[in-house]
C-alpha positions, 0 to 999 in steps of 0.5 A: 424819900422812900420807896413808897414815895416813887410809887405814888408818883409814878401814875403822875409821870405816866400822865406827863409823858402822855401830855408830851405825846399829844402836845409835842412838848418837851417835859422834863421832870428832875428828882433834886434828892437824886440828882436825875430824871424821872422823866425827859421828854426832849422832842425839841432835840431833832429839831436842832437837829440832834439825832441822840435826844438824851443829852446831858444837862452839861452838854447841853448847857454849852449849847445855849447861847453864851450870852443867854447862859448867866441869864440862865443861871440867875433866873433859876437862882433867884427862884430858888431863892425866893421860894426858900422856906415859902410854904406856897413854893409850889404856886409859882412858876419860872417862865424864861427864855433862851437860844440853844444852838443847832447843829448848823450853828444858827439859834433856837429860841426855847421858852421854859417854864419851871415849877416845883411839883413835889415836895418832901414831908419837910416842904422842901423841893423834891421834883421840878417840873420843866416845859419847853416849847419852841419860839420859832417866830421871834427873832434871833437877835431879840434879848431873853426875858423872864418873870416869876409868875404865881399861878393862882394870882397871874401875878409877877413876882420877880424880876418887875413890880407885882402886877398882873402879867396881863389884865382880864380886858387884855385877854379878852381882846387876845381872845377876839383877835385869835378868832379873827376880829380886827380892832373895830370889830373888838372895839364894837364888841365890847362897846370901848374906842378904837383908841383903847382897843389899840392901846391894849394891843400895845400894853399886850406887846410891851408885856408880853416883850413881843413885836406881833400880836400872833407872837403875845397869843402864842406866848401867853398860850404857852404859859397858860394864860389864854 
């Protein structure tokens, strides 16, 4: 990459730093050529408890739980593995999570999404993308749990069968339950049983690996699906 290259990203990582701001979300974008941070937004730091919000990536490696720790590493491995020499690398996303230790030694859950958001002129990786929100409502003891997801399809790639994350009759049902409607007034609504309005609710759970519906909504908001 040259000189020229960095320019013409820069209005890109302008409107990243900006979304971070409005939406209290820690955005990170790493330069794979140069081995460092374009952009590291880490507003998730203080909430750990962690006065210095610049923590390096080793640091804060040691901080994750250490049974989540080689979850980590696969899954990221994995993509890279299964994009290599892909054309369409940059329609797929990592979405995983795990605990990161606070300062008072209770965990944080993290979800992280990573995608691919630049290539070089040879369609190699040049940039990845990382999101980060905090998953304050699951509890401590619940295990990680990861999928690769292709943005245009919604579909699952990895880590399970292709199928859809969730269906479009599902997030209709997250959407009517997100503006207060209970499962008769959904199931009156869109004309089906109560019976598969429930079923639903429960297919949204097991994918989603949630045990609350306010749980599913919040994760598939997170990741883009609602």
């Amino acid at each position: 990459m040259d000189e020229q290259d960095y320019v013409k990203i820069k209005p890109k990582i302008a409107a990243l730093e900006e979304l971070a701001r409005v939406e209290n979300r820690s955005i990170s974008l790493y330069d794979i050529n140069s081995k460092s941070f374009l952009l590291k937004t880490d507003r998730h730091m203080e909430l750990l408890g962690y006065k210095n919000r610049e923590i390096e990536v080793s640091r804060y490696h040691r901080m994750v739980h250490p049974d989540d720790l080689p979850f980590l590493y696969d899954s990221e491995l994995q993509m890279y593995r299964y994009l290599e020499g892909r054309d369409d690398k940059m329609d797929y996303k990592l979405v995983y999570d795990y605990r990161v230790r606070a300062t008072d030694g209770s965990y944080i859950r993290f979800l992280h999404q990573m995608a691919i958001f630049a290539c070089d002129r040879d369609r190699h990786a040049w940039l990845m993308l990382v999101i980060s929100d905090v998953l304050q409502q699951y509890p401590e003891e619940l295990h990680p749990r990861r999928v690769l997801l292709n943005t245009k399809t919604q579909k699952v790639c990895l880590f399970d069968k292709e199928q859809e994350l969730v269906t479009s009759r599902e997030k209709e049902i997250v959407r009517l339950i997100s503006q207060g409607l209970d499962s008769n007034q959904i199931a009156d609504r869109l004309c089906i049983s109560i019976h598969t309005v429930n079923n639903h609710r429960q297919n949204i759970l097991a994918k989603t690996q949630t045990r609350h519906i306010a749980q599913a909504m919040y994760y598939l908001r997170c990741i883009g699906l609602l």
